[in-house]
N, C-alpha and C positions, 0 to 999 in steps of 0.2 A: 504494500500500500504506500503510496507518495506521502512524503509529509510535506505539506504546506507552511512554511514560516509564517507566524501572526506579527500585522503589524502593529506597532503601539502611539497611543498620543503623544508618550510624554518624548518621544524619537522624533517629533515633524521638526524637520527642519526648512529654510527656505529654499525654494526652486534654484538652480545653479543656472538655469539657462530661461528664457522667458521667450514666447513666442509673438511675436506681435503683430502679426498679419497672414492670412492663411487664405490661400487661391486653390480653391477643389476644382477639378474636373471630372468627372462623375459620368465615366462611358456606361449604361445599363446593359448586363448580359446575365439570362438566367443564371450559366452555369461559371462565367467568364467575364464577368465585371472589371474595368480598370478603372481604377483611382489616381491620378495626377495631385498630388500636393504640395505644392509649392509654396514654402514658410520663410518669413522675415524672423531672425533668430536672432538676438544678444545672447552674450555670457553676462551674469552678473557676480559671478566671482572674478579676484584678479587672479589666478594662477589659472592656468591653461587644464582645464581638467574634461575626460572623456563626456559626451554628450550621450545618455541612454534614453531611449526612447522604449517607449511600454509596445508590445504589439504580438498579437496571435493570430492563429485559424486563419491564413492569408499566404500569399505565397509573394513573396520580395521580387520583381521584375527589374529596378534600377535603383541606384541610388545618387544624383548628382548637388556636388555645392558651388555654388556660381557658376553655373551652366557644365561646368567641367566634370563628367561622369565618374566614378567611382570604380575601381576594382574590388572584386570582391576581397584583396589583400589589405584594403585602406579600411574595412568595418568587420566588424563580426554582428552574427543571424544566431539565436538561441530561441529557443519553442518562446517566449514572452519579450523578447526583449531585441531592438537593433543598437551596435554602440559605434555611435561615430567619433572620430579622433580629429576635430577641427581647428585651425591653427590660428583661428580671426575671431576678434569679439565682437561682429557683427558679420554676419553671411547669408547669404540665402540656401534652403534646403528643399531639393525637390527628388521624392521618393514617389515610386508608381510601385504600385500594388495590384494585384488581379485577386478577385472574391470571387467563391459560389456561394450566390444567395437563396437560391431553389434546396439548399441543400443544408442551410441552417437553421435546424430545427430549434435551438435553442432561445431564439429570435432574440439576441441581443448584436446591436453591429447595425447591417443591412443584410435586409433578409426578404422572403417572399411571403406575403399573405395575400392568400387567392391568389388573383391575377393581378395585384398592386404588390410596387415594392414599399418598403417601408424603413425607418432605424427605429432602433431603442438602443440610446447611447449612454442612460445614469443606470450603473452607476460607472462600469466602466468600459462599457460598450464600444466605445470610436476605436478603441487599439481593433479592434476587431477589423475595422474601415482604413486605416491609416497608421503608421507608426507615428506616435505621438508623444507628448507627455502629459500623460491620461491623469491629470491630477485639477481639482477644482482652483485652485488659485494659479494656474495659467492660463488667461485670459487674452484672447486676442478677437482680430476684427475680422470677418469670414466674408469672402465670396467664395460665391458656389456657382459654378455651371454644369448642369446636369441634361446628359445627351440618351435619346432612345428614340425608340422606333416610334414614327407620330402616328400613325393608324391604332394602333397597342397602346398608347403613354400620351393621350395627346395632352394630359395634365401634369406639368414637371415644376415640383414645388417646393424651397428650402427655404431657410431663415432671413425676415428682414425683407426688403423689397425689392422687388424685382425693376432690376435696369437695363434688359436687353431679351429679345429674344430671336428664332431666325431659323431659315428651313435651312437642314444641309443634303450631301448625297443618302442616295438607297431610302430614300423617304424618313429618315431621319429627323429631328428640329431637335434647337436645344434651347434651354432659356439660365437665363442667369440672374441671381439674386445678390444683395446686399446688405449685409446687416450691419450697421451702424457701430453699434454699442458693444464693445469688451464684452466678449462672453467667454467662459468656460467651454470646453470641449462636449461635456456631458447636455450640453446646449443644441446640438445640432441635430438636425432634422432634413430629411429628404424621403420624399414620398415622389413617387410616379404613378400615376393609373389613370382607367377610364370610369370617372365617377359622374356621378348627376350632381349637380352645383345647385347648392340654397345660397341666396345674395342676398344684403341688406345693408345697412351704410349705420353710423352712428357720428352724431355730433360732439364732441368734448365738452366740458364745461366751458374752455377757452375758444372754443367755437373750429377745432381741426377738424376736417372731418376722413373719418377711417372708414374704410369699406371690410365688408365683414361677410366672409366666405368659407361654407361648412361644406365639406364635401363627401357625401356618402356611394354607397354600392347600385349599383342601377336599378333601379323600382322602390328604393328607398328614401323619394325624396321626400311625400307624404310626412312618413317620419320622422321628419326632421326641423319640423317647426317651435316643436317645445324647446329644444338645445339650443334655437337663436334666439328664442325669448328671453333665454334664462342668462346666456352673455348679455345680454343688452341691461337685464336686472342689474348683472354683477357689477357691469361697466361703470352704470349710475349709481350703485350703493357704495363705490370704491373713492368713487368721487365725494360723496355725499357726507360718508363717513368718517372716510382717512384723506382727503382730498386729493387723493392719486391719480392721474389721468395715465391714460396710454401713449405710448409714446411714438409708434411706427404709423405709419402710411394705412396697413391691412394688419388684419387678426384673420388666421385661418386654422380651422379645426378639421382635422380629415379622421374618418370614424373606421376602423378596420376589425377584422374578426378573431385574429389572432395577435394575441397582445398579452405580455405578463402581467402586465399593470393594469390600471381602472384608465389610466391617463397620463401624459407626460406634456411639462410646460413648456417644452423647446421653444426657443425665442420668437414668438408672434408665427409659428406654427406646431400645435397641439394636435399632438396623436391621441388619440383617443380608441379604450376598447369599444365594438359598439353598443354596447351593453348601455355606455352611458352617454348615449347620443340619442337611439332611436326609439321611438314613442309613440303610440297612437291610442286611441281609448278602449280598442279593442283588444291590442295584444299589449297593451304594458297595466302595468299598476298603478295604484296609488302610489306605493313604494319606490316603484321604478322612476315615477315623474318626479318624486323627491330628491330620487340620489341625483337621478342625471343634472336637476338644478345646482346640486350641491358640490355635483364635481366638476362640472365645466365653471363652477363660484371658485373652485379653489384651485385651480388651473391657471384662472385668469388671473386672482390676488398675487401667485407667483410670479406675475410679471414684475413686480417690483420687490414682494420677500422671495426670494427666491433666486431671479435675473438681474434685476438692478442692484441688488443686494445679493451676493452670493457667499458661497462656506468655503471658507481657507480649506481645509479638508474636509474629509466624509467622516469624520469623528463628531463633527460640528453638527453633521445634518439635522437634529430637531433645531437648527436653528431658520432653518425654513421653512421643515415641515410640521413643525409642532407650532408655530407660530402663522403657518398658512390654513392649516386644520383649525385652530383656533376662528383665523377670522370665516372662513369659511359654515363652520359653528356659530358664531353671530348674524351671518348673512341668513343662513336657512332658519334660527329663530325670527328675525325681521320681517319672513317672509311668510312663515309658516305661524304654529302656534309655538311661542318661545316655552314653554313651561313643558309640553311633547318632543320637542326636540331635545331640550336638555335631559328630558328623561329617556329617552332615548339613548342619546350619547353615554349617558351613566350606566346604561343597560349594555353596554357595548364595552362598555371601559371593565366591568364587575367580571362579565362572564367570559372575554379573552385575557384583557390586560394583567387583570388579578392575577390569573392563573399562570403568564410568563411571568409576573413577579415572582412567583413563587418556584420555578421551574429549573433546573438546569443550564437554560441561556436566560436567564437571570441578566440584563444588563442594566447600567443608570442611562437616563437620556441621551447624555451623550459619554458615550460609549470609552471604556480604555485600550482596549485591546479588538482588534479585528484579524479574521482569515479572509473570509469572502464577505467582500462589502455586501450583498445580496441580501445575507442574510439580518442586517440590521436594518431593513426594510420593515419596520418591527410597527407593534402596537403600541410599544412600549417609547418608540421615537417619538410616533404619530400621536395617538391617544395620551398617552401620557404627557409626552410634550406640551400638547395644547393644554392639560392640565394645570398644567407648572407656566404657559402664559396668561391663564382664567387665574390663578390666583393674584400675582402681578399685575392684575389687570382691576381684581378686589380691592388689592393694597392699597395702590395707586388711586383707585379712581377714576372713574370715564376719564378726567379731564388730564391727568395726571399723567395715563397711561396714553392717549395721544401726541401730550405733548415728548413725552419719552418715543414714542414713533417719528414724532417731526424731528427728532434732534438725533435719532439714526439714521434718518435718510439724510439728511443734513451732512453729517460725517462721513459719511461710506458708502454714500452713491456710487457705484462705479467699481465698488470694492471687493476682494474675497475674504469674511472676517470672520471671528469667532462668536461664541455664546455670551464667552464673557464681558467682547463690545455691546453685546446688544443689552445686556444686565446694566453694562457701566453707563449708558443712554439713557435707559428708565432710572434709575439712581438719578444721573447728575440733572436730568430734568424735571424732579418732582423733588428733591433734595433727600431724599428716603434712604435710611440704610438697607440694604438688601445681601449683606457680606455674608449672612447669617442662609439666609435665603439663597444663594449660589449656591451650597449643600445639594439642593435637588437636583443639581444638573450631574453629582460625581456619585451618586449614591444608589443603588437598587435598592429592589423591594418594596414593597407595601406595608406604612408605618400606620399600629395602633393607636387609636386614644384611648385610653383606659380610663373613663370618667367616673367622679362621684361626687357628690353631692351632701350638703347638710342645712339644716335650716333652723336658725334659734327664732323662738316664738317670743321669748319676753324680748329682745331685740328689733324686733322683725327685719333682723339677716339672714340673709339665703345667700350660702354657698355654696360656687361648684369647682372641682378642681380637675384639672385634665392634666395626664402624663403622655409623655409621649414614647414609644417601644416600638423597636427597630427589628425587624427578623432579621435571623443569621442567613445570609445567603450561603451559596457554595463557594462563592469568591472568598470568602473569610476576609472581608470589605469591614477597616474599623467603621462602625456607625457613629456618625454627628447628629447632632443636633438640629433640626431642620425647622424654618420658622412656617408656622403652618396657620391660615387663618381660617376661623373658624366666626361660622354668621351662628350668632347665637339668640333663639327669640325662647323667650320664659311665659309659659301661658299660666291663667289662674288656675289652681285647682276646680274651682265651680265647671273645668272644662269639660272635666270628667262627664258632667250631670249635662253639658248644655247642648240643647236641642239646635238641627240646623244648623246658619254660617255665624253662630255669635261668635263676634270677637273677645276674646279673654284675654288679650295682648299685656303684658304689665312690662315686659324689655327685649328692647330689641337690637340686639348690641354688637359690633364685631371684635372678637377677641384675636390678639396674634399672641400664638403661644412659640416663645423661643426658646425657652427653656426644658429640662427636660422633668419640670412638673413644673404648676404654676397654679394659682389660686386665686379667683375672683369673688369678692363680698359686694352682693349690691341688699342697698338699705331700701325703707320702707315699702317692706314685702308684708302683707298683709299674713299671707297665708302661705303653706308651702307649694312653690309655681312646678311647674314640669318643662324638664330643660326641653328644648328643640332645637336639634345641635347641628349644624352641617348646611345651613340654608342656602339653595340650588347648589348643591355637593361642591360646598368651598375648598375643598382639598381630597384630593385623591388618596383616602385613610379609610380604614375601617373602625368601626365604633364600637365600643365595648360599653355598656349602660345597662343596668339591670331594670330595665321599663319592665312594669305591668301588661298585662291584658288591658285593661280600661286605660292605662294611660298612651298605647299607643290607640286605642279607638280614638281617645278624646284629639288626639294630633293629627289622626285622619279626619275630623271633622272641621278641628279650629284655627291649625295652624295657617300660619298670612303665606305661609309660600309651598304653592304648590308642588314640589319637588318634597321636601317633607311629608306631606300629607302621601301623597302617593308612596315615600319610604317607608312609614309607618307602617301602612299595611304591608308591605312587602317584607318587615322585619317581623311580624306576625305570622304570615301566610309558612316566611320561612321556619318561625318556632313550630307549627305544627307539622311542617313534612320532615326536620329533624328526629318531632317525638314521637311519628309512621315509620319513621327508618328504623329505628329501635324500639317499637308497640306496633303492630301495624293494628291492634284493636282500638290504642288511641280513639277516644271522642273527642271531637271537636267543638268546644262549647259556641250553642245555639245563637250570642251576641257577637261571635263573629260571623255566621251566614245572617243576621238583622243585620251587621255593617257595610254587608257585599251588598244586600236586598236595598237598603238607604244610598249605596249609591247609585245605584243602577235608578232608583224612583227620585233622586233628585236632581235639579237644571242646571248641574255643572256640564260642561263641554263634554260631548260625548268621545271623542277623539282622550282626553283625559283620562274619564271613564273607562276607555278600551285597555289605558295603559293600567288601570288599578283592579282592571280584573285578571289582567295575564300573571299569572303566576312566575317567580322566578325559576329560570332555567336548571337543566339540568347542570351546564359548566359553572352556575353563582354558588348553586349548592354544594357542587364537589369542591370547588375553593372552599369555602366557609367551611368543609366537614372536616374531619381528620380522619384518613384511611378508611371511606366510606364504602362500602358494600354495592358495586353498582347495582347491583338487581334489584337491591334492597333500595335504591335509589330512585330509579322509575318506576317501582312499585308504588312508594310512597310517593310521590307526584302522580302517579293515574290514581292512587286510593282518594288524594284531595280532592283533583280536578272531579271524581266520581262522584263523592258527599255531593261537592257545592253541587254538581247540576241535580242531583235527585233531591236535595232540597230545595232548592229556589229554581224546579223546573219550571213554574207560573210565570215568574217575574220575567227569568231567563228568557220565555219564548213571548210574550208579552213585548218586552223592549226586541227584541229581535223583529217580529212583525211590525214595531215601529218604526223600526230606521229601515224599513227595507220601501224602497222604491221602484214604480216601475221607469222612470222617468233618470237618464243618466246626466249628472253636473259634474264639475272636477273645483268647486269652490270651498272654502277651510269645510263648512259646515257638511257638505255632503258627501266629505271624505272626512269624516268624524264620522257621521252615521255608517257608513260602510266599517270602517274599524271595529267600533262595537258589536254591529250588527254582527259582523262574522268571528270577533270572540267569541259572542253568543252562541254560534253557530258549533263553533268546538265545543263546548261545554255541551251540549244539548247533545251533538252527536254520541257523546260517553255513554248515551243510551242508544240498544239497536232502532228502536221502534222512529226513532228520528232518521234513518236512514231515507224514507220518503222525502224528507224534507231536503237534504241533499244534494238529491238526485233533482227535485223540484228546483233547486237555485241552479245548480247545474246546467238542467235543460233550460232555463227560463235566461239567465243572465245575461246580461247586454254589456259588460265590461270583463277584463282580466282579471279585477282582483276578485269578484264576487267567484268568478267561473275556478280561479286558481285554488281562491278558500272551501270551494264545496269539495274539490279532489283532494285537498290537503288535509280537509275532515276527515276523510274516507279513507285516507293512510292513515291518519294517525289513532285513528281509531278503530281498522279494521272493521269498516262497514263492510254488508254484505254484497254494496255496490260499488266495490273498489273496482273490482277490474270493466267493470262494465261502462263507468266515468272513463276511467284511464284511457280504454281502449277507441272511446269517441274522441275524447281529446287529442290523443296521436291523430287518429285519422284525422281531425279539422286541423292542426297546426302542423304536420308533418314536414310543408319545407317553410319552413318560418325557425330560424335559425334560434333567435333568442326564445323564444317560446318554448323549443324542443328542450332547450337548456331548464327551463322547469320543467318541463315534464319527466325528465331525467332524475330532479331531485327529489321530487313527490315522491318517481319510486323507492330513493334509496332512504325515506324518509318511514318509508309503510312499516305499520307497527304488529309484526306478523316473523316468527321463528324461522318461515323460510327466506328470509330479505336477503341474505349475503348470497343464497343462489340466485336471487332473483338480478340482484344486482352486478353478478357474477355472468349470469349470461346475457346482460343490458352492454357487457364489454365488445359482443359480438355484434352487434344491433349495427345496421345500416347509416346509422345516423351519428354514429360514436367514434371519435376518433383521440387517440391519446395525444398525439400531435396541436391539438386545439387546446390549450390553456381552459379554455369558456368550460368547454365539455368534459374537462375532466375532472375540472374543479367541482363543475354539478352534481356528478354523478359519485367520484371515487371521497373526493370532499365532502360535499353531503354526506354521504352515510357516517364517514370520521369524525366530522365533526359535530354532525345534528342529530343521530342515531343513537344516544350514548345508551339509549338497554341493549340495543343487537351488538354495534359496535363494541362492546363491553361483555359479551355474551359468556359463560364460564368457559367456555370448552377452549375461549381462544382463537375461535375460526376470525371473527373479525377484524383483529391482528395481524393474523396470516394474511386477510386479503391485502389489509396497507401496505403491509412490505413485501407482497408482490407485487405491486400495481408502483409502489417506488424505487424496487429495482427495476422496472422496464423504463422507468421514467428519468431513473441515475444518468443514459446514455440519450435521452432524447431530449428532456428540458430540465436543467439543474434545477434552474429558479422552481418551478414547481414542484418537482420533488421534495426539495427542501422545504416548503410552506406546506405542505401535507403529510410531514412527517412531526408535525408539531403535537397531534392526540397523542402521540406514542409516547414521546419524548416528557411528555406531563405526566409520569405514573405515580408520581410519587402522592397525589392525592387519592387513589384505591388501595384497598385492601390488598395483604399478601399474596394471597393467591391471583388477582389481577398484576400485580406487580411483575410475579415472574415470569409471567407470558407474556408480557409486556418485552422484557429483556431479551428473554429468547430470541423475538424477532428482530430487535434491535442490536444484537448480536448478531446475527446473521446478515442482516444489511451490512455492520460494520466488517464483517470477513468479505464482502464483495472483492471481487479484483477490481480495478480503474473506477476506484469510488470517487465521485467529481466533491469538488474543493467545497461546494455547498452542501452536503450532506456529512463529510469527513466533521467539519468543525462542529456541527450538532453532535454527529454520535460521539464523538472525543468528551465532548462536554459531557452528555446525557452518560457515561457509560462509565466516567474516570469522576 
C-alpha cells in the first residue's frame, strides 16, 4: 500500500515562485486534448532555487522558457510533479500537455459529462489540466482560448469575459475569454457543449449592467427558470445587505449531470450539479426549489468571500466556506421562513456534524494536518464553520459584524489570507476581544454545557451557572477554553400552568461564557423562572439540564423564540425513544400526545408545525446515545412514531385533510400546508388500513412533493402498496434523470428485511450507473446513510454491501468513495457486536491493493 505524506499548517511557507499571467489554449479532443500554457513567472526568492510544478494523469508533450524549447535533460517528469531549473527571475513558461477527458472518471481536471466537457479544479484539480502550482495563494490573470469542433461545441465558455471569437479550419471556431481579476488556479473553469441558453440581464445598484446566462441540456430549458430567479434574489440581497455588487461584464451558470459537488464558484462561471439548477412543479419539490435557491445564493456570495477574497491555503478553507454557508443561511431565512430554516440547518448540523465531531476524522475548522485535500470537504468546514460565523455574528451585532465585513474587504480585496485576518477584521472593527474566541477555529469536537441552577426565595435571586467540557478526541488535542455565547430567556414559573401564546418572559439576556465555569445572579425574580438556554442555537454545544416533563411543555408553549420551542419538544420526544430503547413497554404519558394534539389545533405556521412533529433522526439519537443497540434503535423510533398516530389518529387525519388541496401554489403558506400535510401522512400511514389513503395522494397528486411523500410513506412503512406506487412511478418518470435519482432512494429507503437484495439488484437496473456521482449517491448513499435499521442489520450484510460498492468505486471516483464510507467509519457510536463488523469491513477495504489517497487517510485514521 502507498503511503501518502500529510501535509501540515504549521509547515506553509511562502510560494518561491508566483505566476502572474497565464495564456491557455485549450484544443478539445475526447480522447487527445492539448493544453498550451503559457505563464509570466517571477522568482520571489533571491537564491536561484528549482521551480516545481504540481501535475498528474496527463502526458508532458513540450516544455519551453522564452520560446527556447527544453530537452528532456534540462527538467525532470515524476507521476505528480515537473521540476524546472530556470536561471532568470523573471521568464516566461510554456508547457503543452495532451489529456483524455472521455476517460476521466474521476471528474476532477477536465473531463466528459454526457456530450459537454467540463472542469472541476478545487481542490486541486488544474495539475490534472496543466502543470502548475496548484496552491490557493498563487494568483494570476487568465486568458483562455478554447478551440472545438463548432457543429458538437458551438458553446465555448471560460472565466471573465469574452474578447474574441472566430471560425477556423475543419469546421472548427474558437472563442477567447478574459478575466480580469487575480484568481487562484482552483478558479478556473471551461465548459464546451451544445446547451439551450436561458438569458436575462440585471442592473447593479451603481447602474452596470450584466447579462446573465444559465445554460442547460436540451429540452431542459422549461426548467430552468426558478435558478435565474433565484440569482437575480441573491444579486439584490448581496447588494442590499453587504453592499456587494458584481463585478464582471456576465455571470454564467452551466448545469451538468455528473458533478462531485452541488456546485463550484469558478470566476463569473459556475458549474453546477443539475440537481440544483432544474425545476418544474411537476418533477421537483418543495425541497428541491429551496436548495437550488440556496445554492446558486451561495455560489454567487462566493464571488467576493471566496474570489475577491481568497484562502492562503486549503487549511484556511472555512474561511470561505463557512463564512459563505453562513450568508447563504441568512439569505434562505430572508427568503423563506427564518425560524424553519434555522431549524433546519440545526437539524443538519445535530445528525451529521455531531457525529464527525465525535468520529475518527474528528477535525477543528480549520484543519492541522491534511492527506487528501478532498477529504476536508467536510460538515464540519461547512456547517460548523458557519456556526463559529452565526456566533460572531451574535457577538458582534448586525451592525458590528458588517462593519467587521467592510473592513475585510477593505484590507484584502484582491488577496489570499487566513482565518485569523478575517477574526483580526471583526475584532478591530467593533473593538471586541475575540482572542479567546479564535479557540474555535484550532479545536475539535463538540463542547458540553453542563448547566445548573439555584434560586433563593427570601432574596428573590435566581441562579444559573454553566460549565463548559470539552470531549477527548482521538487527536489527544489539549482543550481550551472556548468563548461560547449563549441567548438566554428565563420564563415565569406560572408557564408551567399557562394556556396558549402567554408570554411569561421575566429575562432575556445574552450570556458569553469564557470561562471554564461561570455564574450568573439576576435579582428580583419573583419566583423560580425556567432557564431557556441556546436561543436560535447560539452555539454549536450540547446541553446538559435536568428539565422536567412540564417544564419543557411549558417552553414548547411560551418560549419568544421559536427555535426553542421546537427544541423542547425534540428534547422530550428524545427522553422517551431513549427510555423505548431500554423499556420498549415504556408509556408515554398522555400530556405529551395533548402537547402534539395543541399543536397540530393551534394557528402557528404550519411549515413550523411540520418541523415539531418530525421526530429526531435516527443519526441525532445515535450521537446522543452511548453504544446504542441499532435495532433497539429503530424499534424505538417506529414504537413512538406508532403510539403518537394511534393516539391522535382524529387530529392527525383531520389536519391532514386540511392542508390538502386540490389546487397547486408554490407561496410560504402552501408549502407549509404540504409539509405538515405529509408528516401527517407518515404518521397515519404507521397504520395498514391508511394505505388507501396513499395510494389516493398518489394517484391524485398534481406536484412532486405530495406524489414523492405518498411513495416514501409506502417505504417507510411497508404498505401493502409499495410496489405497486413504485412501479407506476418508474414507469411515469423513467427518462427524467433527476426524478429516477428519487426513485432510486425510496427504494433503498423501504422498511422491509429484504432491502439490501433489493437494493443489490437496483445495481443492475438500466438506469444505474456507478460512474454518475447523482446515482450512486441515491441509491448506495441512501441506504448508508438513511436506512440505519437495515443498514445496521445484525448479520452485517449491510456493511458488506458498502465496502463492496467502495471498492468498485476506490478505482473509478475517489471523491465518492471516500464520502460514502463515512456510516462505516462512525462505529464507535453502536454496540459491540455492531462495532466488529463494522471493522471487518473496514479492514478489508484497508488491505485493498492501489487504495486511492482519499480513502487510505480515512481508514488510517478510523482503524489506528
Amino acid at each position: 500500500m502507498t503511503e501518502f505524506a500529510p501535509r501540515y499548517l504549521k509547515d506553509y511557507s511562502a510560494p518561491e515562485y508566483q505566476i502572474n499571467t497565464v495564456n491557455l489554449e485549450v484544443a478539445l479532443n475526447d480522447s487527445a486534448t492539448l493544453v498550451t500554457n503559457s505563464m509570466s513567472i517571477q522568482r520571489m526568492v533571491t537564491t536561484n532555487v528549482p521551480l516545481v510544478l504540481d501535475g498528474e494523469h496527463m502526458v508532458l508533450k513540450s516544455v519551453a522558457i522564452n520560446g527556447a524549447e527544453l530537452s528532456s535533460d534540462d527538467y525532470q517528469v515524476t507521476d505528480s510533479a515537473l521540476t524546472i531549473f530556470p536561471n532568470a527571475e523573471q521568464f516566461e513558461l510554456t508547457i503543452i500537455t495532451e489529456l483524455n477527458p472521455s476517460a476521466n472518471t474521476a471528474l476532477e481536471g477536465l473531463y466528459k459529462s454526457g456530450e459537454a466537457y467540463c472542469t472541476q479544479c478545487e481542490a486541486e484539480g488544474f495539475r490534472r489540466i496543466s502543470y502548475f502550482l496548484d496552491r490557493p495563494d498563487v494568483m494570476a490573470i487568465y486568458t483562455t482560448k478554447v478551440i472545438a469542433d463548432k457543429s458538437q461545441y458551438p458553446y465555448l465558455l471560460a472565466n471573465g469575459n469574452k474578447i474574441d471569437a472566430g471560425e477556423l479550419d475543419d469546421d472548427k471556431h474558437f472563442v477567447t475569454w478574459h478575466d480580469p481579476f487575480p484568481k487562484p488556479c482552483y478558479l478556473f473553469a471551461l465548459v464546451a457543449g451544445n446547451f439551450d441558453l436561458l438569458t436575462s440581464n440585471y442592473t447593479t445598484r451603481s447602474g452596470r449592467q450584466v447579462a446573465l446566462e444559465l445554460f442547460v441540456d436540451k429540452g431542459n430549458l422549461s426548467r430552468a427558470e426558478h435558478a435565474m430567479t433565484s440569482l437575480i434574489k441573491s444579486m439584490q440581497w448581496d447588494e442590499q445587505v453587504f453592499d456587494l455588487e458584481y463585478d464582471l461584464d456576465i455571470y454564467m451558470i452551466v448545469a451538468v449531470d455528473f458533478f462531485n459537488m452541488g456546485a463550484m464558484e469558478n470566476k463569473g462561471l459556475n458549474v453546477f450539479n443539475s440537481k440544483y439548477v432544474l425545476a418544474d412543479d411537476l418533477s421537483a419539490t418543495d425541497e428541491d426549489f429551496f436548495n437550488i435557491e440556496a445554492v446558486i445564493a451561495h455560489e454567487y456570495f462566493h464571488n467576493w468571500t471566496g474570489n475577491r477574497v481568497t484562502c492562503r491555503d486549503w487549511f484556511q478553507l472555512s474561511l470561505k466556506e463557512g463564512l459563505t454557508v453562513f450568508r447563504d443561511q441568512q439569505f434562505s431565512g430572508d427568503m423563506n421562513s427564518a425560524a424553519v430554516t434555522r431549524i433546519k440547518n440545526v437539524r443538519t448540523l445535530r445528525s451529521l456534524q455531531f457525529a464527525e465531531d465525535a468520529g475518527p476524522m474528528a477535525h477543528p475548522i480549520r484543519p492541522e494536518k491534511v492527506v487528501e485535500m478532498n477529504n476536508f470537504y467536510t460538515m464540519t468546514v461547512y456547517e460548523k464553520g458557519a456556526e463559529v460565523i452565526r456566533m460572531m455574528h451574535t457577538i458582534l451585532g448586525k451592525e458590528g459584524f458588517k462593519a467587521g465585513i467592510d473592513l475585510y474587504f477593505d484590507r484584502h480585496d484582491g488577496q489570499a489570507v487566513t482565518c485569523d485576518d478575517f477574526v483580526a477584521a471583526m475584532s478591530d472593527a467593533s473593538n471586541v476581544d475575540l482572542s479567546t474566541f479564535k479557540n474555535w477555529y484550532s479545536q475539535s469536537g463538540t463542547p458540553s454545557l453542563i448547566v445548573t441552577d439555584s434560586f433563593d426565595q427570601s432574596n428573590n435571586q435566581y441562579q444559573i451557572s454553566v460549565k463548559q467540557v470539552h470531549p477527548q478526541a482521538h487527536d489527544k488535542q489539549q482543550k481550551q477554553n472556548l468563548h461560547i455565547p449563549i441567548n438566554l430567556e428565563l420564563l415565569a414559573t406560572e408557564a408551567i400552568n399557562a394556556e396558549g401564546s402567554t408570554k411569561a418572559n421575566v429575562v432575556n439576556e445574552l450570556l458569553h461564557l469564557k470561562e471554564t465555569e461561570q455564574t450568573w445572579t439576576f435579582s428580583n425574580i419573583d419566583k423560580q423562572p425556567i432557564p431557556v438556554l441556546l436561543g436560535n442555537f447560539s452555539a454549536p454545544v450540547k446541553l446538559e439540564f435536568d428539565y422536567t416533563d412540564e417544564q419543557l411543555l411549558a417552553i414548547m408553549v411560551n418560549a419568544s423564540d421559536a427555535f426553542n420551542r421546537w427544541d423542547a419538544g425534540q428534547k422530550l420526544f428524545a427522553r422517551y425513544i431513549e427510555m423505548l430503547v431500554n423499556d420498549e413497554a415504556t408509556e408515554v404519558p398522555q400530556q405529551v400526545y395533548d402537547a402534539i394534539a395543541d399543536i397540530l389545533n393551534s394557528g402557528a405556521d404550519e411549515a413550523l408545525k411540520a418541523e415539531q412533529l418530525t421526530l429526531p433522526s435516527f443519526d441525532e439519537m445515535a450521537d446522543s446515545l452511548d453504544k446504542v443497540n441499532a435495532d433497539k434503535l429503530a424499534n424505538a423510533l417506529s414504537r413512538l412514531k406508532i403510539n403518537i398516530a394511534a393516539k391522535l389518529t382524529d387530529v392527525l387525519f383531520a389536519t391532514y385533510q386540511q392542508c390538502s388541496s386540490t389546487e397547486f401554489a408554490k407561496d410560504g403558506k402552501a408549502i407549509g400546508k404540504r409539509a405538515l400535510k405529509n408528516v401527517c401522512l407518515n404518521y397515519l400511514a404507521s397504520a395498514k388500513e391508511f394505505d388507501s389513503v396513499v395510494i389516493g395522494q398518489f394517484n391524485n397528486s398534481n406536484n412532486m412533493t405530495d406524489q414523492l411523500a405518498a411513495i416514501k410513506a409506502a417505504a417507510l412503512n411497508d404498505l401493502p402498496c409499495f410496489e405497486q406506487v413504485m412501479a407506476s412511478f418508474e414507469q411515469q418518470w423513467q427518462d427524467d434523470t433527476l426524478v429516477m435519482d428519487k426513485w432510486f432512494s425510496v427504494n433503498a429507503l423501504h422498511n422491509h428485511p429484504d432491502v439490501i437484495n433489493r437494493v443489490t439488484k437496483l445495481l443492475s437496473h438500466p438506469k444505474f450507473s456507478l460512474d454518475n456521482p447523482n446515482r450512486a449517491r441515491s441509491l448506495i448513499g441512501a441506504f448508508a446513510f438513511s436506512n440505519g435499521k437495515y443498514f445496521h442489520q445484525h448479520d452485517g450484510q449491510g456493511y458488506q454491501f458498502l465496502a463492496d460498492q467502495i471498492a468498485k468505486l476506490n478505482t473509478i471516483n475517489p471523491q465518492v468513495a471516500s464520502r460514502i464510507l463515512t456510516p462505516l467509519i462512525q462505529y464507535k457510536s453502536f454496540a459491540k457486536e455492531h462495532q466488529q463488523q463494522m471493522l471487518t469491513q473496514l479492514q478489508r477495504l484497508n488491505d485493498m491493493p492501489n487504495l486511492c489517497r482519499d480513502l487510505q487517510e480515512k481508514l488510517t485514521a478510523t482503524l489506528n
